[in-house]
N, C-alpha and C positions, 0 to 999 in steps of 0.2 A: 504494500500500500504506500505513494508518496505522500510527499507533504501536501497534495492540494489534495488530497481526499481525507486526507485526516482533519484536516479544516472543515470539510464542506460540511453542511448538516446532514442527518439521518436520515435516507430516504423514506419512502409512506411503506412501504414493507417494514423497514428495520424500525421503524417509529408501531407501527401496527402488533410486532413482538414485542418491541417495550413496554410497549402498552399493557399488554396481555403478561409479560413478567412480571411489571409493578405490581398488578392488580392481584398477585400470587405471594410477594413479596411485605408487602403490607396490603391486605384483605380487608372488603370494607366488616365494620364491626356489625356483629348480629343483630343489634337493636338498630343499624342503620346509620344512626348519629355520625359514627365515622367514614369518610369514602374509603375507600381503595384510593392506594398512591396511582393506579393507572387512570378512574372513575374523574379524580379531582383535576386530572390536567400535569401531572409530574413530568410528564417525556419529555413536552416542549422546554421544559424547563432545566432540564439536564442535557438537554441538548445546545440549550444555551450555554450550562453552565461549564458542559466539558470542550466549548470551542478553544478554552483558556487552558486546558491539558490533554491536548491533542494526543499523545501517547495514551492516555488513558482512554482514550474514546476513541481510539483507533481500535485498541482491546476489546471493549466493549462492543462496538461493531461486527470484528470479527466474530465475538462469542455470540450476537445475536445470530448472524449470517449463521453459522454450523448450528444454534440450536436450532432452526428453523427446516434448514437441510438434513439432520439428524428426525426430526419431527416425522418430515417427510419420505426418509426413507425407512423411518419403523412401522409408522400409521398412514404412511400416502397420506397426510392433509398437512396442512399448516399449523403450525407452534399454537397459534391464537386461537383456532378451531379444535383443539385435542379436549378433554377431558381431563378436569381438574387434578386426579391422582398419575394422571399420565404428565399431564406437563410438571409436577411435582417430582417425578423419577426422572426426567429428564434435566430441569432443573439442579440436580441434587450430583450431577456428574459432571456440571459445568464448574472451569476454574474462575471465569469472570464475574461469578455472582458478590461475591464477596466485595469488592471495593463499587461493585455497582449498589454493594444495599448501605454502602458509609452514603455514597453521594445521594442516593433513594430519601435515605431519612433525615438528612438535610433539607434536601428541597420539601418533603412532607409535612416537616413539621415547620416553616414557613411560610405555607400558604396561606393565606387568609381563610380559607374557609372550615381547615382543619383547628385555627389559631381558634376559631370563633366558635366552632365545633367543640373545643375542651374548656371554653368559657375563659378564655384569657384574652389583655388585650392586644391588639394587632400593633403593637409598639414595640421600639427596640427597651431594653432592659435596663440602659443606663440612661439620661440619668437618675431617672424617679426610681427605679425598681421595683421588687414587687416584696410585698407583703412577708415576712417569714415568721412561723410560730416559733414563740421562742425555744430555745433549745434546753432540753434534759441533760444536762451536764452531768446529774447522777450516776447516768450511764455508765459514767468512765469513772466509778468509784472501787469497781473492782483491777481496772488495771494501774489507777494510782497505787492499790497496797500490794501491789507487787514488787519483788526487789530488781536493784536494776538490772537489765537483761546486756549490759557494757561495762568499761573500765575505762576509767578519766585515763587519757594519755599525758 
């Protein structure tokens, strides 16, 4: 792959798997309340996000391309058309899932409508912050009366 295609964006194929990865990857929650990272709009958004590390989204790419060709030559269909326990076994053999579910849960838990979804609000954290109960310091009462686990140098 050179460097103009690792630039370029995700085609509607490789976007259409991601799609269908997310939505495997973070599943909307049973009551509903939550999307799916695929549901809420994540792809475009990682797609944006890995123009800035093209190596990684070169990766990515390629492991969508082979999960989808892998898809097709076990079940003749497409990655996005399989059956939830199928694309979960196939899934569960790829190497690129892993730094695709760090960038996943970033974008996820960013979006507004997930932000608004867990009842927080859509603002960065500094500089007002947010609320913290205060802390049971008690807690660490058993490992204060422990002796020390070092030797002063």
């Amino acid at each position: 792959m050179n460097n103009a295609t690792k630039m370029a964006g995700f085609s509607a194929d490789e976007l259409l798997v991601l799609t269908s990865v997310l939505d495997e990857l973070i599943p909307p929650s049973a009551d509903g309340r939550l999307p799916g990272a695929g549901q809420v709009g994540v792809a475009p958004l990682l797609d944006e996000s890995l123009q800035k590390m093209p190596d990684l989204k070169a990766m990515i790419a390629q492991g969508l391309a082979d999960l989808d060709r892998v898809a097709h030559e076990r079940k003749a269909t497409p990655f996005a058309a399989l059956a939830k326990d199928d694309k979960l076994q196939l899934l569960n053999e790829q190497g690129f899932i892993f730094p695709l579910m760090l960038q996943t849960y970033i974008a996820y838990y960013q979006h507004p409508r997930v932000i608004a979804a867990l009842g927080l609000e859509a603002r960065p954290p500094h500089p007002t912050g947010y609320q913290m109960p205060p802390n049971d310091l008690s807690l660490l009462d058993a490992v204060r009366r422990r002796p020390k686990g070092y030797r002063e140098c």
